[in-house]
N, C-alpha and C positions, 0 to 999 in steps of 0.2 A: 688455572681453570676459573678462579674467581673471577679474575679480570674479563674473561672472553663472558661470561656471565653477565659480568656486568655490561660490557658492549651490547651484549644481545637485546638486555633489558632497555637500553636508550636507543635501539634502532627500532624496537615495538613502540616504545614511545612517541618515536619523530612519524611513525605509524599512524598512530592511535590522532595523531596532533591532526594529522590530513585530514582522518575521520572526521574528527573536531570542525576542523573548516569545511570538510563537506556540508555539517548541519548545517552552518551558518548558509550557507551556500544555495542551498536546498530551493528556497521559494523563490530565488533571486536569478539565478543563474543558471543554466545545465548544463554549458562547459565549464565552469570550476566545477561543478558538480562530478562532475565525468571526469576529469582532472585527479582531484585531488582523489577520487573515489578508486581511479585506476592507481597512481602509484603509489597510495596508501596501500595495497592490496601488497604491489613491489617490493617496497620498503619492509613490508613487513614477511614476505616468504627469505626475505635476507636476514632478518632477523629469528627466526624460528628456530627456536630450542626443541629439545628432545622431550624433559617437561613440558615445553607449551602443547606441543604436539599430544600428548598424553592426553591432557586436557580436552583440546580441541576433539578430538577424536571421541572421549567418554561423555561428552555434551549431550544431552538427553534429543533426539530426532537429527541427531548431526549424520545417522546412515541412511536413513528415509533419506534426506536434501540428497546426498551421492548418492542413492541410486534416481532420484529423477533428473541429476545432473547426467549421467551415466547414461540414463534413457536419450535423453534430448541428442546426446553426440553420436548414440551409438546409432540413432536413427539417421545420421545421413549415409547411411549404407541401403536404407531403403527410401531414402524421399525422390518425394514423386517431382521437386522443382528442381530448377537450374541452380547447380551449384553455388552459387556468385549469391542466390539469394535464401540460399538456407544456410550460407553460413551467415549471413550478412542480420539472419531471425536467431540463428544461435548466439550469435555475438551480443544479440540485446541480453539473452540471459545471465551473462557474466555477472550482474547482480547477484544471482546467487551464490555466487563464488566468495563475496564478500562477508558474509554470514561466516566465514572459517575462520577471517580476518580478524573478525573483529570479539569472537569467541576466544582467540590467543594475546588481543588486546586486553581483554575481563582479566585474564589470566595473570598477564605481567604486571598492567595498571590495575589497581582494584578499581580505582576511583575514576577509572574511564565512563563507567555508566552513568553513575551521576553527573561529572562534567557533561556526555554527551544530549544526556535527557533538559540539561540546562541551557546548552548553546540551540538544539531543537527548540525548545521555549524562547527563546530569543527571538531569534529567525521568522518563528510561523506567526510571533504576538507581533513584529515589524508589521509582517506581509499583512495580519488585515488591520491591521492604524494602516499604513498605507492604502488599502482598501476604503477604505473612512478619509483620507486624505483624497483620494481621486472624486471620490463621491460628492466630495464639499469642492473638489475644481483647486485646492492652494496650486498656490505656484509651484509651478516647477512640476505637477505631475500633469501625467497624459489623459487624455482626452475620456469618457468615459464611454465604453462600446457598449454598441445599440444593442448587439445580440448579445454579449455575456454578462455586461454591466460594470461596476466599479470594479474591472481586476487590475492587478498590479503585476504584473512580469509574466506571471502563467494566464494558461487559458483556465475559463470557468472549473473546468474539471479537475482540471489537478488543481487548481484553489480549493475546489469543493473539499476533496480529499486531503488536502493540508488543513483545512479547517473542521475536518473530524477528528485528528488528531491533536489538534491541539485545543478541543473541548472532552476531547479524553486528561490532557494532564490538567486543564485546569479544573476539571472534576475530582480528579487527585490528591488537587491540592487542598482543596474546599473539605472534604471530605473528611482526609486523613493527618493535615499540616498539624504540628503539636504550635505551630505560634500564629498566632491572629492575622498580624499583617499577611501570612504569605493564604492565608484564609479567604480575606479581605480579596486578596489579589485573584484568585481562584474561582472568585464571586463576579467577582469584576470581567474576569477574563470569562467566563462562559456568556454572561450580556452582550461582549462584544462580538465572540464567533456566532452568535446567535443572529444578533444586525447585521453583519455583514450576509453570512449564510442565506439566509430569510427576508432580506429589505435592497441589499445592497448589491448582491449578484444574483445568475442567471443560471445559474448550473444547479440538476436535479441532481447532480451527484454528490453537492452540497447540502442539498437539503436531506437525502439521504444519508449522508456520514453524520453529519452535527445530529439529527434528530434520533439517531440508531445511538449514535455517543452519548447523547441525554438517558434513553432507557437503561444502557446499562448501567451508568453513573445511577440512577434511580432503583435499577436493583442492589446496588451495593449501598443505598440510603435504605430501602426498604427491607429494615431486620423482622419485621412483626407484622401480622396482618392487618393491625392497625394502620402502620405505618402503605402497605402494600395496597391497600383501598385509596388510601390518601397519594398514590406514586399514580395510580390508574385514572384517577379521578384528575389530578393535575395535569396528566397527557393527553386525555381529551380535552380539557378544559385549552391548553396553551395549542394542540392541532386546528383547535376550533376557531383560536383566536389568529393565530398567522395565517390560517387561509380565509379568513375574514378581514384581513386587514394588508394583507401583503399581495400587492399585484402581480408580482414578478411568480410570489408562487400559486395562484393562482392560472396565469398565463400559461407558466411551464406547466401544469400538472395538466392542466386541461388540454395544452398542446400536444400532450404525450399520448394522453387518452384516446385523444381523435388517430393521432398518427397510426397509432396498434389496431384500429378502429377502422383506419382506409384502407391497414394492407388486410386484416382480416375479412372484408366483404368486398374490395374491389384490388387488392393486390398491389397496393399503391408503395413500390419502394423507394419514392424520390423525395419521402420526409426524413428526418431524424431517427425515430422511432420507426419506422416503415423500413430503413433499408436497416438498422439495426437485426428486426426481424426476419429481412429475406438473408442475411448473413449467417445467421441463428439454424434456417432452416436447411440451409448449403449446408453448413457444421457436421447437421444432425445427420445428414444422407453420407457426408462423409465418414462419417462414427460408424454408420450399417455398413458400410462398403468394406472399410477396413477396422471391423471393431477389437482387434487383441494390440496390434501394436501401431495401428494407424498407417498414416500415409509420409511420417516423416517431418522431421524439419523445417520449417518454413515450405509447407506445402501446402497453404492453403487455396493460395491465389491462385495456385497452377491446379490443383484440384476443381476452382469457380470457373475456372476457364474450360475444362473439359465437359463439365456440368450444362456451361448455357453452349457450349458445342453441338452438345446431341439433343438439346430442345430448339428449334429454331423461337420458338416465341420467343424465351427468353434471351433475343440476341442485344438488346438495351440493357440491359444490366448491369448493374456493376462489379466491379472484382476489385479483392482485397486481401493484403497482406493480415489484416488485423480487426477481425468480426465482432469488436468490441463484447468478446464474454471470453473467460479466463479459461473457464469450465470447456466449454466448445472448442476451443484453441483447443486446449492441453490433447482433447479427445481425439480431436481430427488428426491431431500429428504425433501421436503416441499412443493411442489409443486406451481402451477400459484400462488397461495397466498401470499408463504416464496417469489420466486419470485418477482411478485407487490408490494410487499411492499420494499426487495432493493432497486430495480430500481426507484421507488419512493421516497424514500428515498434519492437517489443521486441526483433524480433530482430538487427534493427541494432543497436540500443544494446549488445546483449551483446555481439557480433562486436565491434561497436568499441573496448568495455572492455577487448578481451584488451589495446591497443595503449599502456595507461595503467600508472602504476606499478605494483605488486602490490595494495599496503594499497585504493588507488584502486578497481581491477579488482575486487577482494574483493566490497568494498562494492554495487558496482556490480549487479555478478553474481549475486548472493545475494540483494539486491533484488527484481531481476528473477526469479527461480528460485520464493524465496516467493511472490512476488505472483502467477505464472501460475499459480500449484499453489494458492495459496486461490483463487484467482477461478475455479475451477470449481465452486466451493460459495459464494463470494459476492460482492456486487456490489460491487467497493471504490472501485472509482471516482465510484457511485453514495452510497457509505457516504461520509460526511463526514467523522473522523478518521482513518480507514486510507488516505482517497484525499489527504488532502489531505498526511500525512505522506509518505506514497510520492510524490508530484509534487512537493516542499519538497527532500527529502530526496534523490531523485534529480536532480534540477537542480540543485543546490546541486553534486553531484558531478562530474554534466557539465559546469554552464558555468563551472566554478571550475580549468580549466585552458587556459593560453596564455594568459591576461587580464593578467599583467605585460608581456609581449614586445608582445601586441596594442595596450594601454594606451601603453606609453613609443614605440612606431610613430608612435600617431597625434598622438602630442604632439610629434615630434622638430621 
């Protein structure tokens, strides 16, 4: 029995290891990504013990996740699209699946969280040096694009979104490090997601995550209302100074303005921002239409399509699988239910964060803060590097506490 024990524990491992490479992986790539993210998942229901499983299962929100996994599948018995492409929508959620993974990884490896919160640090401080490296033209990188600006491998967006989280740890580090250098380095590293985020790329969803990451890093500096005037007074002061000084957000914010601005008084959905909103507005008719369990599965496009069917003006239009908001998504195709229970879902998770150490809680929090503040602009769950970083990355935090006491319990 030992023995099969100990097998089990080195096949969680060579698991946990994929994991591992996914992080690296992450900013760079989304087939290793997808790779190693899928038979990591393999590798490790081969290796699944009875304790792990105990584990995985007692993990605080691990029933909430199974039942919106539950929802998602159980709704292609009612979705409104062609098979081929609701499962082809359900297929992207498989991310959440990972979240079980990697909760029985915390379990076997203690020290799986900390390696993976390290090889993520790695990974995301490459992606914007290289970001910095395109911007400056060295050799050997590509060319810098006119519409998202200095990125390196991703598009604007999901750079934005990888550069919120990694002004989440290195706010961590700054914050909470007992040693100066990795201090130093936390200091250093928040200046650089700051220039690249604000100077060097083109994505509002960068300026959104990095600036939403600042606040909350600022309320976990702000213990005293001394302190908390001096956190207010420094965020106006530094909002005042990047949109004083940085073109790119300037351009973006004012572009976005206008865009919400042409479809609100002339209907105009052939911007950015413009068909974001006529996407928004399909969503929400689709919500009233079928508001308890929705329309299903990957139903959205075939619901746009019936939609500009029975209006002929609206026969230009566009349709789409993916209405860029998380929120609208979830509603349309599961309805207030699939809905309630996300949202619930997240908001458990933060309540419960408060109950963890700081550096912990940070992370935690800030997480969750970006991600509801981009998923009103887009579908990350649905997107395959921002969803599958944010489920890795957030499990890894939840289920990587109480796993030594739970562990030597069940062994005593």
């Amino acid at each position: 029995m030992k023995a099969i024990r100990l097998e089990r524990e080195q096949i969680t491992k060579a698991s946990g290891i994929l994991f591992l490479t996914a992080a690296l992986a992450a900013p760079f790539s989304t087939a290793l990504l997808n790779i190693t993210c899928i038979l990591g998942f393999i590798v490790w229901l081969l290796g699944l013990s009875r304790q792990q499983l105990f584990w995985v299962v007692s993990q605080p929100f691990i029933w909430l996740l199974m039942a919106i996994i539950l929802l998602l599948c159980f709704s292609l018995f009612w979705t409104s699209a062609p098979t081929s492409d609701a499962l082809s929508v359900l297929s992207k959620y498989r991310k959440l699946l990972y979240a079980f993974a990697v909760a029985g990884i915390c379990f076997a490896w203690p020290a799986f969280r900390g390696l993976f919160l390290r090889f993520l640090y790695t990974s995301l401080s490459l992606m914007a040096l290289f970001s910095v490296a395109v911007a400056l033209q060295l050799p050997a990188m590509p060319p810098i694009d006119p519409y998202q600006g200095a990125i390196f491998m991703k598009s604007h967006i999901t750079e934005g979104f990888l550069l919120g989280i990694l002004t989440l740890l290195n706010g961590a580090l700054l914050l909470f490090s007992e040693h100066k250098p990795l201090r130093f380095l936390g200091a250093a590293g928040l200046v650089l997601t700051s220039v690249v985020a604000f100077y060097l790329t083109n994505g509002r969803t960068g300026f959104l995550s990095v600036g939403l990451a600042f606040v909350v890093i600022g309320c976990y500096w702000s213990s005293d209302k001394k302190r908390l005037f001096m956190l207010i007074a420094a965020l106006l002061i530094a909002v005042s100074a990047i949109f004083s000084t940085s073109d790119r957000v300037q351009s973006r914010v004012t572009e976005g303005i206008n865009d919400l601005q042409g479809y609100v008084e002339q209907d105009n959905a052939k911007t950015s921002m413009g068909l974001r909103a006529d996407f928004w507005v399909s969503g929400l008719k689709m919500i009233i239409q079928a508001p308890v369990l929705g329309h299903g599965v990957g139903s959205f496009e075939a619901q746009m399509k019936k939609q500009i069917a029975s209006n002929p003006e609206a026969t230009q239009k566009v349709t789409t699988l993916n209405p860029h908001n998380d929120f609208i998504l979830f509603g349309a195709q599961t309805g207030l239910i699939g809905l309630s229970l996300l949202l619930v879902l997240l908001w458990r998770i933060y309540r419960y964060s408060g109950e963890l150490p700081q550096p912990q809680s940070l992370l935690i929090r800030g997480l969750i803060v970006i991600y509801a503040a981009g998923a009103l602009f887009n579908s990350y769950l649905l997107d395959f590097t921002e969803g599958t970083v944010f489920v890795l990355t957030l499990s890894a935090l939840l289920a990587g506490n109480r796993q030594t006491t739970l562990k030597e319990s069940e062994h005593a």
